[in-house]
N, C-alpha and C positions, 0 to 999 in steps of 0.2 A: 588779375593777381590771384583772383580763386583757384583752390584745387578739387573739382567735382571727385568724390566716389561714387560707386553706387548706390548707397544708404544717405551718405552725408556729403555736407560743402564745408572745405577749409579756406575761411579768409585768412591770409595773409599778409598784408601789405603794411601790418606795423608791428612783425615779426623780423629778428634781425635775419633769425635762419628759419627757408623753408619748407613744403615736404618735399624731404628726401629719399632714396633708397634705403638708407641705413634706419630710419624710421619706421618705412613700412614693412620691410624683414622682420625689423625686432616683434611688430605687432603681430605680426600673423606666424610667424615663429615662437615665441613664446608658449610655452605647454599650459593649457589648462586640464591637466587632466585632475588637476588637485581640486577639481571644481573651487576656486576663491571669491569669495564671499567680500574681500573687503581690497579692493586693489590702490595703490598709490604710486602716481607716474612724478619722477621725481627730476626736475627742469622741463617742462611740458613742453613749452614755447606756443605754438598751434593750437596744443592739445589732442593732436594727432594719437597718440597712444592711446587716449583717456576713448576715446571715439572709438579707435579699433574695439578695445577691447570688451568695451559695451557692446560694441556688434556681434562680440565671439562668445561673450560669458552672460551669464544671470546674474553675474553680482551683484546687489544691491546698492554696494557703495563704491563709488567710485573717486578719487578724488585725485588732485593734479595740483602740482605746488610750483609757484613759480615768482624769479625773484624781479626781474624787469616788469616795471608798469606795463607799457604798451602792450608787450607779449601777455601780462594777467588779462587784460582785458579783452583783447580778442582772445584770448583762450575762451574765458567767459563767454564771451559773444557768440561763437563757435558753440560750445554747449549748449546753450541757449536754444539756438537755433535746430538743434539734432532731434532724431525721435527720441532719446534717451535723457533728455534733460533732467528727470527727477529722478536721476541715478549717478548724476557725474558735480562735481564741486571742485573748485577750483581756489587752490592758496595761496595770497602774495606773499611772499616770506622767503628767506634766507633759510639754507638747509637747518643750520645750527638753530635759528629761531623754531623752526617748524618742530626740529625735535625736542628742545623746552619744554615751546607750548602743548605739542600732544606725549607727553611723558606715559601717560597711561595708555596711549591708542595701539594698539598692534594691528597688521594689516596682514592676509592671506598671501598677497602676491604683492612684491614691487617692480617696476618695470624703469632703469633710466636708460635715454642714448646721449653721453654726458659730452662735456666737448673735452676735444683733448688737441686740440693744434696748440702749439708751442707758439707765442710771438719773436719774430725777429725784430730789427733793427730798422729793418725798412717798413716798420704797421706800425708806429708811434701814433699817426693821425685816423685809425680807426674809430667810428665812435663807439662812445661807450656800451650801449646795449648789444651791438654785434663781439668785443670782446667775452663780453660776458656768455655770451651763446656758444662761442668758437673756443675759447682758451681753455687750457687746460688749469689754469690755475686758477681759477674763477668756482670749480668744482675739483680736484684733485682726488685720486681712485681711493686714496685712503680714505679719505673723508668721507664718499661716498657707501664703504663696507663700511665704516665703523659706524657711520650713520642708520644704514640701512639693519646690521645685528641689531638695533637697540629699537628700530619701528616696527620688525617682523613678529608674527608670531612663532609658536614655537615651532608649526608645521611648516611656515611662510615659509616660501622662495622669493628668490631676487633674480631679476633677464635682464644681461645690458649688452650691449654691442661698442665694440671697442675697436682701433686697430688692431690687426693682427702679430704688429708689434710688440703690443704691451700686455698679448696674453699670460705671459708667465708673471709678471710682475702684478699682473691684478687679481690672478689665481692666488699670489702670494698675500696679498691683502688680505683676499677674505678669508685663507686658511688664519689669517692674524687672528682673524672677527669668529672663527669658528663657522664657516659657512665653507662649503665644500661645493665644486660642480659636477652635477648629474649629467647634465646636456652639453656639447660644444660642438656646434656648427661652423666650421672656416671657409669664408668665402672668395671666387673667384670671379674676376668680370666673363674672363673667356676661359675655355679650357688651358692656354697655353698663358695664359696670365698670371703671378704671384697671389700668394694668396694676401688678400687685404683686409679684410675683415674678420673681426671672431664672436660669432655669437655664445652666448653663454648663461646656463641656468645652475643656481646654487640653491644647497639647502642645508637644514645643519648638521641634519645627517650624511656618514663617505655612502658612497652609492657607486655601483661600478659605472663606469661613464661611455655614455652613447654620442661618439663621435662620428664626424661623415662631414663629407663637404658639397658645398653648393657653389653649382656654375649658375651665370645669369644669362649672359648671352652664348649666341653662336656665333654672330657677327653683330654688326652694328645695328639695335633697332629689330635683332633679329634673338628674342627672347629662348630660353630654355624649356622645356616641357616642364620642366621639375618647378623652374619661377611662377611659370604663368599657372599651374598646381597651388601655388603658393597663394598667390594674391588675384585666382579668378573671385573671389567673393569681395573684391574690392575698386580693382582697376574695371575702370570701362569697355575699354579696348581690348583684356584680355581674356 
C-alpha cells in the first residue's frame, strides 16, 4: 500500500484517498519563488503536500490540518517517519475549528487539493471517511477562500487544483476574498484530450497572469517531457 518517492515513503492504507496525480502536480507545481517561511496544507489526507513541499522549500514551519482520524494519524506517521520531521505538524481539526483556534497565525503559502466530486444517488452506502475525502460538500470552494483570506499573510499565496470545470466559479470566490490568480496551469491527459484540470495560484495583489497548459502523456504509460521535468526530483522511474 506504500507509495515510495525518492526522498520519502507514503503510507497509505488508512487513507480514504491515495497519492494521486492531482497531488503531485499541485506539489511540484506550486511557485516558491516567494521563498515561504510558514506553509499550511489544508485537507492533507497522506500528507503528501506537506512532504513535497519540505523537499522544495526551507520553510520552517510546515503544518497540515486534517479532519478524519485515521487520515491524522498516518499523516503523522508519514511525517514522523521523513527527513523533515522537525519542520512539518500535522492538525486534527475541522477547517472552521482550525481557523478559531489560530485567529492570530498567518501563513506565507497555502496549499489545498480539496474534493469536489458531487454524490449521487447510487453512493448512499460510502463510508464516511471516503465521503469526506471525495465530496464536494465536505469542503466547499467558498469556504475554502474565505477560509484561506483569513489564515494567509498579507504577501501569502494560496495553490489548489480543482477541475477544470469549476475554474470560473472558484476564481469568482476568491475574487469575493480579495485574492486574485497569478498562475493558471490547465491540464491535459493527452494532447487530443479535454482539458481536466486547473492549476491555480492567488495572491491579494491583481498581477498579469501566466497561463499555459500541461500535457501528461503521449500515450498510455508513455509520459511528457515537460511531466517527467516536472516530477524527476520525485518519481522513481522518471
Amino acid at each position: 500500500m506504500s507509495f515510495q518517492f525518492k526522498q520519502f515513503t507514503i503510507e497509505q492504507d488508512r487513507c480514504a484517498m491515495k497519492v494521486g496525480t492531482d497531488g503531485v502536480l499541485l506539489g511540484v507545481w506550486t511557485s516558491l519563488e516567494s521563498n515561504p517561511q510558514s506553509i499550511l496544507d489544508i485537507g492533507t489526507g497522506t500528507g503528501l503536500l506537506g512532504l513535497m513541499l519540505a523537499q522544495r522549500s526551507t520553510a520552517d514551519q510546515i503544518d497540515a490540518l486534517e479532519i478524519d482520524e485515521d487520515a491524522y494519524e498516518q499523516c503523522v506517521e508519514n511525517f514522523e517517519n521523513s527527513p523533515w520531521a522537525d519542520r512539518l505538524f500535522c492538525y486534527h481539526a475541522s477547517l472552521d475549528e482550525f481557523v478559531e483556534e489560530m485567529e492570530e497565525e498567518h501563513y506565507d503559502l497555502i496549499v489545498c487539493n480539496p474534493p469536489y466530486f458531487v454524490p449521487n444517488e447510487r453512493e448512499t452506502d460510502i463510508p464516511e471517511n471516503r465521503k469526506k475525502a471525495r465530496f464536494y460538500d465536505s469542503l466547499p470552494f467558498e469556504d475554502l477562500f474565505e477560509s484561506a483570506s483569513r489564515l494567509l499573510s498579507e504577501e501569502g499565496e494560496l495553490a489548489v487544483v480543482i477541475p477544470f470545470s469549476e475554474e470560473e466559479k472558484c476564481i469568482a470566490f476568491a475574487k469575493a476574498n480579495k485574492l486574485f490568480p497569478f498562475r493558471i496551469t490547465r491540464v491535459r491527459g493527452t494532447i487530443t484530450a479535454p482539458i481536466k484540470r486547473s492549476l491555480l495560484q492567488f495572491a491579494f495583489t491583481k498581477q498579469t497572469v501566466e497561463e499555459n497548459e500541461l500535457v501528461l502523456e503521449i500515450s498510455r504509460h508513455q509520459y511528457t517531457d515537460a511531466f517527467k521535468k516536472m516530477v524527476r526530483d520525485f518519481y522513481l522511474k522518471l
